[in-house]
N, C-alpha and C positions, 0 to 999 in steps of 0.2 A: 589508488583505490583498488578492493577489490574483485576483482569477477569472482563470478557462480563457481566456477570451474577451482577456485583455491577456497571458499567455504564449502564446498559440498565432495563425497567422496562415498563409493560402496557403502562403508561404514556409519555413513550416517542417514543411512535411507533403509526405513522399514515399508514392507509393504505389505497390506492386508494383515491390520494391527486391529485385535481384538481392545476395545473399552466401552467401557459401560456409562459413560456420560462426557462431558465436555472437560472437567478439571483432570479424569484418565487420559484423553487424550491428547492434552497439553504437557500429560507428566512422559507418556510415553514419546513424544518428541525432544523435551528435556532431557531423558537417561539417555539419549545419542550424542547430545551436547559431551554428555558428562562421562558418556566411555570413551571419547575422544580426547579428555583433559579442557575440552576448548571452556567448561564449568565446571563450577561444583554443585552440589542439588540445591542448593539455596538459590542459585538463579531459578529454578524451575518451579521452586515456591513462591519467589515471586512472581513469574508472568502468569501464574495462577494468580496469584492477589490483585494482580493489574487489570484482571478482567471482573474478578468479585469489588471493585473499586470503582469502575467506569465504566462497565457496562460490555459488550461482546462486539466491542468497534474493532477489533481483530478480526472480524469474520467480513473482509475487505472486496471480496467478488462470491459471485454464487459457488457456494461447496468449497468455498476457500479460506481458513484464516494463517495469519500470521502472528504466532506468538512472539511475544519480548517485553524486555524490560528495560529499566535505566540500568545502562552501567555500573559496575560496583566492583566491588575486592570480588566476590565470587565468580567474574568475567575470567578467565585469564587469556581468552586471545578472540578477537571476531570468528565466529564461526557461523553455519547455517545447518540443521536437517530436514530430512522431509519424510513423514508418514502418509502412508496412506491408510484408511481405516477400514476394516472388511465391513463395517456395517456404518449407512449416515448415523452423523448425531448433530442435534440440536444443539445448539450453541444460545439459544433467545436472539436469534437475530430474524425479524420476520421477514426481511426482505431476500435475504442469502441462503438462510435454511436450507438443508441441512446440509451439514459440513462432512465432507470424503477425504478431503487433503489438508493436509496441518502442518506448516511450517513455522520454526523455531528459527528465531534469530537470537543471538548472543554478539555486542557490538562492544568491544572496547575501547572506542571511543565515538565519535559523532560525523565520522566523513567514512572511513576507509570500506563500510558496508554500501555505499549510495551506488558504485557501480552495481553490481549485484542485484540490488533490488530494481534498478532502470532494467536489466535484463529479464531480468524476473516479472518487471508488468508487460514487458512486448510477448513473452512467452503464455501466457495468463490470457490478455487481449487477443489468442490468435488461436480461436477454434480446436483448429486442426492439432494444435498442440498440445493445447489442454483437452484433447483429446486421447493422444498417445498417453499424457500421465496416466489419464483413466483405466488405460487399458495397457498401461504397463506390466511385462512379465517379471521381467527381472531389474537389478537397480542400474544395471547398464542402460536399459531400456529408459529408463529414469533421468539419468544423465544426458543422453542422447536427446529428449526430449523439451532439458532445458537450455540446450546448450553447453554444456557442462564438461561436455567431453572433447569439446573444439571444434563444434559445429557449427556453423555463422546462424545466425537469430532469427526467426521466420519474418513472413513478410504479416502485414498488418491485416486485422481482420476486414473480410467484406462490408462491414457496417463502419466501420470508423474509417475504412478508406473514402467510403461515399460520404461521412461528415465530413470529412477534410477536405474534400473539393467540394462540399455545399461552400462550410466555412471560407475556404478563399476567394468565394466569389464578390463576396459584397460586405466583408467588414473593412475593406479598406487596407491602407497602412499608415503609419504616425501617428504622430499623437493628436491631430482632427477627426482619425475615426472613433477615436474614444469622447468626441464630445456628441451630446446628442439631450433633447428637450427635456427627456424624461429622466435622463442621469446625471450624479452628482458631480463637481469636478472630482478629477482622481486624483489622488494620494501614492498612484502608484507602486503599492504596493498591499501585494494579495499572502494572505495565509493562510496554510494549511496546517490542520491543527491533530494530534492525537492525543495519549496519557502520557508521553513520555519523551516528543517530538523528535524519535531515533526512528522510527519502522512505519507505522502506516502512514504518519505524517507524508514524509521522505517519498514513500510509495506514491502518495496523492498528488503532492510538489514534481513527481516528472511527469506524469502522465498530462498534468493541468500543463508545464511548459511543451508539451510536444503540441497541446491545443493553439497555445500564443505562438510556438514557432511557424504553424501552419497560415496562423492569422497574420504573420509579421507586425506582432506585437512585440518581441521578444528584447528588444532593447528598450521596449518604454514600463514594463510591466515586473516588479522587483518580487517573485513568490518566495516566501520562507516559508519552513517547516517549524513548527514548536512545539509545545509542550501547553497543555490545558492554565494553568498556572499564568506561564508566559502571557499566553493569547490575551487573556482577561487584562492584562497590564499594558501589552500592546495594540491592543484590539482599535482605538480610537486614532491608532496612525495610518491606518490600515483602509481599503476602501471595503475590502467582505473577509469571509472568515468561511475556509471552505472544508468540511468536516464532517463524520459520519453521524445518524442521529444520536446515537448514546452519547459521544462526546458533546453534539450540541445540548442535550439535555443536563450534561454536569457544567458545561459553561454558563449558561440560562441566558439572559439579558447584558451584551457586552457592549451596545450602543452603535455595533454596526451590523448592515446586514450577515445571518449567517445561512449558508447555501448546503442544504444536508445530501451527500451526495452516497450513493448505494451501494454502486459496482465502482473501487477505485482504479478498474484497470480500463471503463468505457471510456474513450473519448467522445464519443457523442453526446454521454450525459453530461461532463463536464462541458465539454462546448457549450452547451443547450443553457448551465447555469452561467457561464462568461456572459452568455449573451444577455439574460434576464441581466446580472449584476449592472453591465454595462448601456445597457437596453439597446443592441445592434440588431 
């Protein structure tokens, strides 16, 4: 798999990038892809269409989205960029608005990006770091920030470390703390759902197992990432369906519950819907 540090380089980091709406800013993180080879413009027309399609579930933590698409002939290798934007823009996402930082992913296939983006939510989830992004001067500064440059990976935010030891106090462990009056039996196994189930799915899926790890649920509880398509087909195997509003609103009625989650880098919020799901 691979790390931040072999998708990301000087080259593919702008910073204080003039555009003038939400489909510029997605193109100006695209043409970094594509002076690198890692695409050709045609990937970058489409994670434009992938958002005019399903709505702005890219835009995965406050002032943050993550562009990408499916895989295709115009991939030709995993890569990642990252803009920063001199001025916020709206993306229609009410609860994230408005977006400063824009990262493009390019996957050529369905695993070798998932380290990367596991790094990329501890970095996101931790204040002080998406802090330095903010106020990054140069792209070194950038790197350094994510880790990228071989710097080991910050520690976890003050809020999701106090979930983590609420959460291990009283959900138990095995599979008797998943039974309980008001929940269903489980099926164990949970989804995470986005357009394309390569990038924000992916995203959601670690940050939800860093919650079940904390719980020592981790060997009873099976998370996949999918694809909106997929979900609807597997959705009835499934115990919830864990996903951002827009994509819950292109899935509609899939027969299990579906949990709309805001910031996919909080663990607390995520905890907070385990707990509803499972009623702990």
């Amino acid at each position: 798999m691979s790390q931040l540090s072999e998708l990301l380089s000087p080259s593919t980091i702008l910073l204080d990038a003039d555009a003038a709406d939400w489909r510029e800013a997605i193109h100006r993180s695209g043409e970094l892809l594509v002076s690198t080879g890692a695409t050709d413009p045609a990937y970058t027309e489409a994670m434009i269409r992938t958002v005019e399609e399903h709505g702005p579930y890219i835009v995965i933590a406050p002032g943050f989205a993550l562009a990408h698409s499916r895989p295709d002939e115009s991939v030709h290798r995993t890569g990642m960029s990252f803009v920063r934007l001199a001025e916020p823009i709206a993306f229609g996402n009410a609860a994230n608005d408005p977006v400063t930082l824009v990262m493009a992913l390019a996957a050529a296939d369905s695993s070798a990006h998932r380290e990367a983006l596991a790094a990329l939510a501890g970095v996101l989830a931790d204040p002080a770091r998406r802090s330095l992004l903010d106020a990054a001067r140069t792209r070194e500064d950038v790197l350094a920030a994510l880790g990228a440059d071989g710097t080991g990976p910050g520690e976890r935010s003050a809020e999701d470390s106090r979930s983590g030891a609420e959460a291990g106090t009283d959900t138990g462990s095995g599979t008797g703390a998943m039974v309980d009056a008001d929940a269903v039996p489980s099926k164990k196994l949970l989804l995470t759902v986005c357009g394309n189930g390569l990038g924000t799915s992916l995203f959601l899926k670690n940050t939800a197992e860093q919650v079940l790890e904390r719980w020592g649920w981790s060997s009873h509880l099976d998370v996949q990432a999918t694809d909106t398509i997929s979900a609807k087909g597997r959705a009835k195997d499934s115990d919830a369906i864990l996903t951002s509003g827009a994509i819950a609103d292109t899935l509609g009625e899939v027969g299990v519950r579906v949990e709309v989650i805001e910031n996919f880098t909080s663990q607390a919020e995520i905890d907070a819907a385990l707990r509803r799901i499972y009623a702990v």
